[in-house]
VOBATOR-246661 format. One record per residue: residue in three letters; x, y, z of N, C-alpha, C in turn. Coordinates in steps of 0.2 Angstrom, whole numbers, padded with zeros to 4 digits, always signed. Example, Ala and Ser with C-alpha at 12.3 -4.5 7.8 and 13.67 -1.06 7.14 Angstrom:
<atoms>
Ala+0066-0028+0039+0062-0022+0039+0066-0016+0039;Ser+0064-0011+0035+0068-0005+0036+0064+0000+0039;
</atoms>
This chain:
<atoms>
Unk+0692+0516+0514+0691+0510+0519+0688+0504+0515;Unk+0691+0499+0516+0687+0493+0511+0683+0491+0516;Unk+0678+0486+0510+0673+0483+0512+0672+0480+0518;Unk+0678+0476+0522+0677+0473+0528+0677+0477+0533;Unk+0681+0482+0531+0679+0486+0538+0673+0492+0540;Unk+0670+0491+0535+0664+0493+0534+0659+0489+0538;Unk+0660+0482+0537+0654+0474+0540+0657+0477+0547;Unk+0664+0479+0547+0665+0478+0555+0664+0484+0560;Unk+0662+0489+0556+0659+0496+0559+0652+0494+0562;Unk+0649+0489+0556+0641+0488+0557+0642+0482+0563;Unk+0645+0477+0562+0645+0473+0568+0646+0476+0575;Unk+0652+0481+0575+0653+0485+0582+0645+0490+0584;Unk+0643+0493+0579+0637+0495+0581+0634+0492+0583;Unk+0631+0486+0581+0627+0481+0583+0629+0479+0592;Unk+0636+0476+0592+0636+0477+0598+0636+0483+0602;Unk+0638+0487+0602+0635+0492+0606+0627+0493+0610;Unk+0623+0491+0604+0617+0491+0606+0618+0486+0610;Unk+0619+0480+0608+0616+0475+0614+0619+0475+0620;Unk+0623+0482+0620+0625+0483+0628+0624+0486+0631;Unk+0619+0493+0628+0615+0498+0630+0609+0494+0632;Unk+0604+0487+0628+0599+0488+0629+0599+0481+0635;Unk+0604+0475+0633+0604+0471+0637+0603+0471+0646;Unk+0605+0476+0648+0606+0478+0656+0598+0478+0657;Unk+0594+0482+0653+0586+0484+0656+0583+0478+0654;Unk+0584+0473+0648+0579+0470+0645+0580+0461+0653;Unk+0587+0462+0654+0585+0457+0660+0584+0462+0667;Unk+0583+0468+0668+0579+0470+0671+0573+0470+0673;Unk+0570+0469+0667+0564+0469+0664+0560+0461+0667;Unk+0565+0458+0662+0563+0451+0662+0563+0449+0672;Unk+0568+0450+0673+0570+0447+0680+0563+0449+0682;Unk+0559+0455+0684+0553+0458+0688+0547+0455+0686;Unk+0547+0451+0679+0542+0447+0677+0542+0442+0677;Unk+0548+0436+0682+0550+0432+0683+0547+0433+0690;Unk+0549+0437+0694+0547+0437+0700+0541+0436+0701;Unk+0536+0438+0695+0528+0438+0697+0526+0431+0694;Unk+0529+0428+0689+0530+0422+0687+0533+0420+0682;Unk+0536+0415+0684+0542+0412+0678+0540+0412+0671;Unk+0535+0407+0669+0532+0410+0663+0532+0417+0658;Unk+0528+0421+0662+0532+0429+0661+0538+0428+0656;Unk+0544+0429+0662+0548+0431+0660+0552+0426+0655;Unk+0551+0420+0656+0552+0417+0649+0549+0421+0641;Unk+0544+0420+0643+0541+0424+0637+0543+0432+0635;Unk+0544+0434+0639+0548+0441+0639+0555+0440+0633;Unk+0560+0435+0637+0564+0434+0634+0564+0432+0627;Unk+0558+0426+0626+0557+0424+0620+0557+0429+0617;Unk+0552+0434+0615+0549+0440+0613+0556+0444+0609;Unk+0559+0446+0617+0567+0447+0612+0571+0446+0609;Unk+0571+0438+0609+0576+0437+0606+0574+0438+0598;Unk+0565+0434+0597+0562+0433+0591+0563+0440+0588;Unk+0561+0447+0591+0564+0453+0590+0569+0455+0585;Unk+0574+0456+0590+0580+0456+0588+0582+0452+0581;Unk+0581+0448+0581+0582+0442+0574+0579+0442+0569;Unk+0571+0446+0573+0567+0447+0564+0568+0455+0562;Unk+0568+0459+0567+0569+0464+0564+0575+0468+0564;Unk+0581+0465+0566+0589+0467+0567+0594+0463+0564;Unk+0594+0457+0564+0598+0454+0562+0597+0451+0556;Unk+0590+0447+0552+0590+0444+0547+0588+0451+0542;Unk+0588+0459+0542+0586+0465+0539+0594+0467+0535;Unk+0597+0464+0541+0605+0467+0541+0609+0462+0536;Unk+0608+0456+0538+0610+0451+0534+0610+0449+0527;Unk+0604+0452+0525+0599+0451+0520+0603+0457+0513;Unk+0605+0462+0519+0608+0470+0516+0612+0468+0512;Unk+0617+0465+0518+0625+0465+0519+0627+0460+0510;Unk+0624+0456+0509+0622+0451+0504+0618+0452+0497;Unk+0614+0458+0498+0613+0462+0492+0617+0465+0487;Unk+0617+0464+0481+0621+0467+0476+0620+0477+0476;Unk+0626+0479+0475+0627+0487+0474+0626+0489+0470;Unk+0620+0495+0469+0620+0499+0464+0621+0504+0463;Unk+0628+0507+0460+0628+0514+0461+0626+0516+0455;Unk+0619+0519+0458+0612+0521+0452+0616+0529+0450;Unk+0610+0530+0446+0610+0538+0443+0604+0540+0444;Unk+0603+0546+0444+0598+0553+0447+0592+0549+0441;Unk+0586+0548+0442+0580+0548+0436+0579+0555+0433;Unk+0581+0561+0433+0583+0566+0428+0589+0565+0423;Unk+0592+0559+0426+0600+0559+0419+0596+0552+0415;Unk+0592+0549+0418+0589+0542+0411+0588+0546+0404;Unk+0587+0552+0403+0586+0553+0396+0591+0554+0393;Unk+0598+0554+0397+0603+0557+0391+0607+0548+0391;Unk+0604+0545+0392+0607+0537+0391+0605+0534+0384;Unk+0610+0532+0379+0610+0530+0372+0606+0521+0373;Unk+0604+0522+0369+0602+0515+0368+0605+0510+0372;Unk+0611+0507+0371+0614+0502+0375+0616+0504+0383;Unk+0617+0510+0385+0618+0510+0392+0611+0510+0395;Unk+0603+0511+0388+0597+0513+0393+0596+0504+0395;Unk+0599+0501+0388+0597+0493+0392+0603+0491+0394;Unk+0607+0492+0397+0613+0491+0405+0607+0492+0410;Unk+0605+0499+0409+0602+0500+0414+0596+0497+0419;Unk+0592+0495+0412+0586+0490+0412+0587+0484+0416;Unk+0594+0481+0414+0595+0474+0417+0596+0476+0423;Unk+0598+0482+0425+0600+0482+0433+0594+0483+0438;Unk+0589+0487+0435+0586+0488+0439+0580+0484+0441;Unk+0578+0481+0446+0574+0475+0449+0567+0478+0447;Unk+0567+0473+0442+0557+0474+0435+0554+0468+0438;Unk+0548+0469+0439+0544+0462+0436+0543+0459+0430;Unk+0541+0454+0429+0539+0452+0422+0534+0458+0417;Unk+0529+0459+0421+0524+0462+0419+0526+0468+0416;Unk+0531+0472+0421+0536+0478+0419+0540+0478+0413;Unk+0543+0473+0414+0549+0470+0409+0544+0473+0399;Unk+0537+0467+0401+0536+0469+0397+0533+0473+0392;Unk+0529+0478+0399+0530+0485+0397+0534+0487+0394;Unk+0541+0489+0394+0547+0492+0392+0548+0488+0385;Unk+0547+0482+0384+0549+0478+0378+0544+0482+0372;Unk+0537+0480+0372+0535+0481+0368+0530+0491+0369;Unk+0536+0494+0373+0532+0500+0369+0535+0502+0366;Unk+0536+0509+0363+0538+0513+0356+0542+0516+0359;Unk+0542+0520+0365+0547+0523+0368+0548+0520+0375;Unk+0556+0518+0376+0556+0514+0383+0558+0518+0388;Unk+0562+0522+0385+0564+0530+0392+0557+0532+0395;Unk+0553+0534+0389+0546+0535+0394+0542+0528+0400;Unk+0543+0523+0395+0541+0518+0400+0546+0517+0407;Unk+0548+0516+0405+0554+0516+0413+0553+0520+0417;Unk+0554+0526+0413+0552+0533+0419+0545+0532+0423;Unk+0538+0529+0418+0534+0529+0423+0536+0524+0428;Unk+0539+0518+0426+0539+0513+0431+0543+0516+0438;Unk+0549+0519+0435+0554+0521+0442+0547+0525+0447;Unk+0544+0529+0443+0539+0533+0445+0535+0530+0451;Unk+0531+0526+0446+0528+0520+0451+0532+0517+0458;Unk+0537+0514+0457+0541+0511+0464+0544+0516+0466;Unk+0543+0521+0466+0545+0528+0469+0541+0530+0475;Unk+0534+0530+0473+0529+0530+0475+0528+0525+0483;Unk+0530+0518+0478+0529+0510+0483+0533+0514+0491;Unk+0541+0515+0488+0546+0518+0493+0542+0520+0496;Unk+0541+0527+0495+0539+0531+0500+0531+0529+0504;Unk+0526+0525+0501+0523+0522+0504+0525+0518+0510;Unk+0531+0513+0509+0535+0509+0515+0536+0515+0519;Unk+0541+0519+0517+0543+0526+0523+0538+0527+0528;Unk+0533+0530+0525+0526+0533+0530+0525+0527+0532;Unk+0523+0520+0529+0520+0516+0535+0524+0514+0541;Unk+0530+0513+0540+0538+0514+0543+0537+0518+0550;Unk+0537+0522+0548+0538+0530+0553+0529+0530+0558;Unk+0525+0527+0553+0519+0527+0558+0519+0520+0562;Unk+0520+0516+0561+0521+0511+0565+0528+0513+0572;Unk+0531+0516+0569+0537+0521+0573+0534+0523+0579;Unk+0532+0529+0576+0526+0533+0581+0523+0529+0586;Unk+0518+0524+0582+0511+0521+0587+0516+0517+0594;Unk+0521+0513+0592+0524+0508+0596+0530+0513+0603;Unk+0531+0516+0599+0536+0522+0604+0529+0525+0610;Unk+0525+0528+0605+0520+0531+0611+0517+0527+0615;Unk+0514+0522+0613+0511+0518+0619+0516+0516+0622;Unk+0523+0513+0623+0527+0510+0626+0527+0515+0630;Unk+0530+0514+0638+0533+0517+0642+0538+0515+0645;Unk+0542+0512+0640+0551+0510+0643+0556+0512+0639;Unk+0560+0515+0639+0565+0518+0636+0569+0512+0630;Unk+0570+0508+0635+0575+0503+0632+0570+0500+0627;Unk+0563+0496+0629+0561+0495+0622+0560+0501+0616;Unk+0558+0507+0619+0557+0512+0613+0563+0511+0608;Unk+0569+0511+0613+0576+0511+0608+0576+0506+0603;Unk+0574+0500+0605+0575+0495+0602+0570+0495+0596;Unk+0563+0495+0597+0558+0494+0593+0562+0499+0587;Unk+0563+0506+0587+0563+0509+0585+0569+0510+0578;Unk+0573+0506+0582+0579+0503+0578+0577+0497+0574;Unk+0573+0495+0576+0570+0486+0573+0566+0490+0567;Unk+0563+0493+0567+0558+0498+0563+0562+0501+0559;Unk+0567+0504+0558+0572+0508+0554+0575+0503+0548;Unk+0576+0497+0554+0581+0490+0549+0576+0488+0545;Unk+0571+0487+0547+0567+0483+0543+0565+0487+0535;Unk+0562+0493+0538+0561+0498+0532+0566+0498+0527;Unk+0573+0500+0530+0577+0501+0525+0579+0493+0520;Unk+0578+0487+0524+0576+0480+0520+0571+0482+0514;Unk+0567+0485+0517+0561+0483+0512+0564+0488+0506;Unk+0566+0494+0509+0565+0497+0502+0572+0495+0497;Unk+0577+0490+0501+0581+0487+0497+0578+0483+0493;Unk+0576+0481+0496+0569+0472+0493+0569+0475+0486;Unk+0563+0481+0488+0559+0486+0482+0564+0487+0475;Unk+0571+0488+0478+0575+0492+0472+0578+0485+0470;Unk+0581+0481+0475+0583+0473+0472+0590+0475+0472;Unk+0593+0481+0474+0601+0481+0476+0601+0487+0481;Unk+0608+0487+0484+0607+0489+0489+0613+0497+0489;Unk+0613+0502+0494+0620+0507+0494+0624+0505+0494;Unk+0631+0507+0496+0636+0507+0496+0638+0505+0501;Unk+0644+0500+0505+0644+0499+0512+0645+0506+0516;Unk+0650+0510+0513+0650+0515+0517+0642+0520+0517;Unk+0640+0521+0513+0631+0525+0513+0627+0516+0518;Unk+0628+0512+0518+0625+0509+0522+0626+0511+0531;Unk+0632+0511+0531+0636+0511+0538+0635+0520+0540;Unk+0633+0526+0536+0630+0531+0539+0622+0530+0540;Unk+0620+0526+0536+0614+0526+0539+0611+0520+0544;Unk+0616+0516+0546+0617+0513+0553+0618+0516+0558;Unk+0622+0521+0556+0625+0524+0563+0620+0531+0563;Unk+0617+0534+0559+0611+0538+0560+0606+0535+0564;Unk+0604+0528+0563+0599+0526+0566+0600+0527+0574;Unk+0605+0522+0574+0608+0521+0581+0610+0529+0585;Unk+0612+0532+0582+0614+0541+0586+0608+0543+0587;Unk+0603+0544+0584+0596+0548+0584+0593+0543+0587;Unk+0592+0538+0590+0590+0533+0594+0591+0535+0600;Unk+0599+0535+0601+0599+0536+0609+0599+0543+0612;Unk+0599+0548+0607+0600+0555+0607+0591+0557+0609;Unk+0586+0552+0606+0579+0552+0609+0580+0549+0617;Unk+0581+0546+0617+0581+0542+0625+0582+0547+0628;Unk+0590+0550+0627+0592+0556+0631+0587+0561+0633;Unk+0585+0563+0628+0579+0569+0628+0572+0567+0633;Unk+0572+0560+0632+0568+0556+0637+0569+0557+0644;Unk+0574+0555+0646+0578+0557+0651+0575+0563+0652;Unk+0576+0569+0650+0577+0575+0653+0568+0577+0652;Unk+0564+0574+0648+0557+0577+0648+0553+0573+0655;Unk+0557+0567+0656+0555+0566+0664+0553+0569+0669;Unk+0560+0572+0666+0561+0578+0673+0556+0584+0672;Unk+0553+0586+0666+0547+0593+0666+0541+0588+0668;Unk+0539+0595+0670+0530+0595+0672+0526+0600+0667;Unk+0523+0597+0665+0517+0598+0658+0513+0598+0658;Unk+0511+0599+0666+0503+0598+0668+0501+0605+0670;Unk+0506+0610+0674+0502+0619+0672+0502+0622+0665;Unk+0502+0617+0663+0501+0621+0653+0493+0619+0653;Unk+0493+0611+0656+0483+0607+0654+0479+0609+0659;Unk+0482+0616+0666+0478+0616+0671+0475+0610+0674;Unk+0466+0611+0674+0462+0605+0678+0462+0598+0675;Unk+0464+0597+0671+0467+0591+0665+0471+0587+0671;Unk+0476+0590+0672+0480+0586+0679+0486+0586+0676;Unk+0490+0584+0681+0498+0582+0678+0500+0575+0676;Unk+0496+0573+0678+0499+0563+0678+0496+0562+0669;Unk+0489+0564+0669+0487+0563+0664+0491+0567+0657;Unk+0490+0574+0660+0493+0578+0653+0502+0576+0653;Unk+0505+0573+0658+0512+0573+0656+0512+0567+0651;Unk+0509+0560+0652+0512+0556+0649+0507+0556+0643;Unk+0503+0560+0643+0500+0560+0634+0508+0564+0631;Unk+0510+0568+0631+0513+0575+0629+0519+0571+0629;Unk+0522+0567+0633+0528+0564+0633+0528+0557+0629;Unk+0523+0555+0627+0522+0549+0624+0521+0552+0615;Unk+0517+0559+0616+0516+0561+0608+0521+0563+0606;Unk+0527+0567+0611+0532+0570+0608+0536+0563+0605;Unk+0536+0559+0608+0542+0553+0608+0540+0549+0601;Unk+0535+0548+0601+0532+0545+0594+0533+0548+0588;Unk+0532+0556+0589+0533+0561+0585+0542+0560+0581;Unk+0544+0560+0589+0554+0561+0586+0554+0553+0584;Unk+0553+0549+0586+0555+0543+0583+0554+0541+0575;Unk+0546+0545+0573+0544+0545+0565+0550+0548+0562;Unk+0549+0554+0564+0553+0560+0561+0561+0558+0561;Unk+0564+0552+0564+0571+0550+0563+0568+0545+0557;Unk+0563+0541+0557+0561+0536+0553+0562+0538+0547;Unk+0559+0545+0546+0559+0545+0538+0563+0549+0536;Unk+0567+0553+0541+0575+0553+0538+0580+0548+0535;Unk+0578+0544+0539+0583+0540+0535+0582+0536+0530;Unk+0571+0535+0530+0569+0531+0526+0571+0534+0518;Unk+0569+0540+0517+0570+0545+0512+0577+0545+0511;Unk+0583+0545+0515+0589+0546+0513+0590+0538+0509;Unk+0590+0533+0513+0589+0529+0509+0587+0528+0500;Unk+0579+0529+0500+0579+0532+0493+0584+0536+0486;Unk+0583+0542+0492+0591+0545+0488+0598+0540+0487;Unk+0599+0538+0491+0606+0533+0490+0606+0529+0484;Unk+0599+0525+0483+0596+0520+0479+0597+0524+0472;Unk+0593+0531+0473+0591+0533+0465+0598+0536+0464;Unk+0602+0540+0467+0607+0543+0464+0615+0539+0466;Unk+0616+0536+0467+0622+0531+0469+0626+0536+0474;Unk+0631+0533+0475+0637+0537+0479+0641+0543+0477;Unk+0644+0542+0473+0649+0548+0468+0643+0553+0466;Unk+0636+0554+0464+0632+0560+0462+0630+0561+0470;Unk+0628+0559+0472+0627+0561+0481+0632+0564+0484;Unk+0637+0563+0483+0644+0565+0488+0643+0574+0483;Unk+0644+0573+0476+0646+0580+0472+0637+0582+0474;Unk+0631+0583+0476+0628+0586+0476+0623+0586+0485;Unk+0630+0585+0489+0629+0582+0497+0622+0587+0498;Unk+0624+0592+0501+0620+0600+0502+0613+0599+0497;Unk+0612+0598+0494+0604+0600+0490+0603+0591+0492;Unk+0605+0586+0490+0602+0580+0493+0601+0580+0503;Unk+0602+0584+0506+0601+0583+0514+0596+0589+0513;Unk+0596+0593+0509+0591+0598+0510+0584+0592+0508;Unk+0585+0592+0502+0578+0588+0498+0575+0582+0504;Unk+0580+0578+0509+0580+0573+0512+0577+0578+0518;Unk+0577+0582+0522+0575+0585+0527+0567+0589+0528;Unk+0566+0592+0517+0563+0596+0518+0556+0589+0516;Unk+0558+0583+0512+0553+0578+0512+0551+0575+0517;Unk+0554+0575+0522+0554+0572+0530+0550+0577+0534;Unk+0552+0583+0534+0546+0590+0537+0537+0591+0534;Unk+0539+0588+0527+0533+0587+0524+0526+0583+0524;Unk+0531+0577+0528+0527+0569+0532+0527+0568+0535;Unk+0530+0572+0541+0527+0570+0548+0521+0573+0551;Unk+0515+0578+0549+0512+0578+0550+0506+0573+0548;Unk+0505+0573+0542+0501+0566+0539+0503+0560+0544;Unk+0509+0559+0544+0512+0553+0546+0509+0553+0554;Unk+0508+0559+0558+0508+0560+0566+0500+0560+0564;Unk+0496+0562+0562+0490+0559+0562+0486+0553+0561;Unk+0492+0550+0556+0490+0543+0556+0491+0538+0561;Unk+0498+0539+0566+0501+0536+0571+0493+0539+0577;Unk+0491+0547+0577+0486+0546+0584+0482+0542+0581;Unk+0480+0543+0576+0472+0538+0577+0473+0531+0577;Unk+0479+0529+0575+0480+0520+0575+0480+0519+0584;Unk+0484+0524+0588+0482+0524+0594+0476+0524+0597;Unk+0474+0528+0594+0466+0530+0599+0462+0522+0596;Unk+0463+0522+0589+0459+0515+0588+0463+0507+0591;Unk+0468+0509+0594+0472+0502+0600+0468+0503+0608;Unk+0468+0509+0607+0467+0511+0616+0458+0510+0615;Unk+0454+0511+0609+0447+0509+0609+0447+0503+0611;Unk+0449+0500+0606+0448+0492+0606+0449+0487+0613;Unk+0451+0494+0619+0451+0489+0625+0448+0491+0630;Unk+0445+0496+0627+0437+0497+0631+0430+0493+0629;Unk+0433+0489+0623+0425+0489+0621+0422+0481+0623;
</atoms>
């Protein structure tokens, strides 16, 4: 498939969203409007500004970044002299890096720790990524914003971690992690849908139903929303460090590594998203 029909996979996605989520967002607005027109302007502004900062200029930005089809950081040592500096020049250094690698004795080892380092950065984005996922999903109570933020969160991280690497995957490895966003997006909603419908108030007894349903429903939903985050946040990385052609020939061990690094953060991740909540929900008692 070439290049443009790839932009036009991602373009069709895009619309699709904005016809799942448009119906609710002027439903929304219209009932804020009723109560005063300001409201609702405001409402509106919010999404458009939304939408554009965190779906549209993330997208643009990608679509516009040069491609790297990297190699695994376990193959940098069998690279001769001239293809370790091909390498070097691709890979997005700082000055400061750069000249680490010029004046040490061994540069394979220097690079490794740099990759090392921004390896790190990555996966720092991911977690912050996925706990902001979480906090914003659980305190909301509207489906269509969940969807939306949650999608805004996904583009934006994967921007960044482009930023971090300074080129981007491949259009088609792009366009599966487009449409992974968007599938596990509305495949959450769905399940929303259906946890409406349980009552998870005889599990808390004297707790109550009103109160234990929408913690339980709000934890769960923040919960699956990280846990999409950092699948793709982490698949991402992979695409970056191994390119296309070694990911395809090592599909199965790279979804494993990608699923079992994502089983590994979401508890960390889930405790950092309760407490940012408990410390948003303090903050308006006090």
């Amino acid at each position: 498939m070439k290049t443009k029909h790839y932009i036009t996979v991602i373009i069709g996605l895009l619309t699709i969203l904005f016809l799942s989520v448009v119906g609710n967002v002027i439903t929304i607005g219209d009932k804020l409007s009723s109560v005063n027109v300001v409201l609702g302007w405001l409402f509106y502004a919010f999404i458009g500004v939304f939408v554009m900062w965190f779906i549209l200029i993330p997208m643009l930005k990608v679509l516009f970044t040069p491609q790297l089809d990297g190699e695994p950081i376990e193959m940098i040592s069998n690279l001769n002299p001239d293809e370790l500096s091909e390498y070097i020049k691709r890979v997005k250094l700082t000055a400061e890096q750069k000249k680490r690698i010029t004046i040490s004795d061994n540069r394979k080892n220097s690079l490794l720790e740099i990759l090392k380092e921004k390896q790190g950065e990555k996966e720092a984005a991911v977690k912050q990524s996925a706990t902001m996922a979480f906090v914003f999903t659980a305190i909301s109570q509207n489906r269509s914003i969940d969807l939306l933020m949650s999608i805004g969160i996904c583009f934006r991280m994967i921007n960044s971690l482009i930023k971090l690497s300074g080129v981007r995957p491949s259009y088609l490895q792009m366009t599966k992690l487009y449409i992974s966003v968007f599938s596990a997006s509305f495949v959450i909603t769905s399940i929303e849908d259906i946890m409406e419908d349980m009552d998870f108030g005889e599990a808390f007894g004297v707790l109550g139903c009103v109160v234990s349903n929408t913690l339980t429903r709000s934890a769960a939903n923040g919960m699956m929303n990280a846990f999409v985050c950092l699948r793709v946040g982490y698949a991402t990385i992979k695409y970056l460090e191994v390119g296309g052609k070694f990911f395809d020939k090592e599909k199965n061990k790279m979804r494993k590594d990608i699923r079992r690094a994502a089983r590994a953060s979401i508890v960390g991740v889930s405790k950092d998203g309760f407490a940012e909540v408990k410390k948003r929900i303090s903050t308006l008692f006090d």
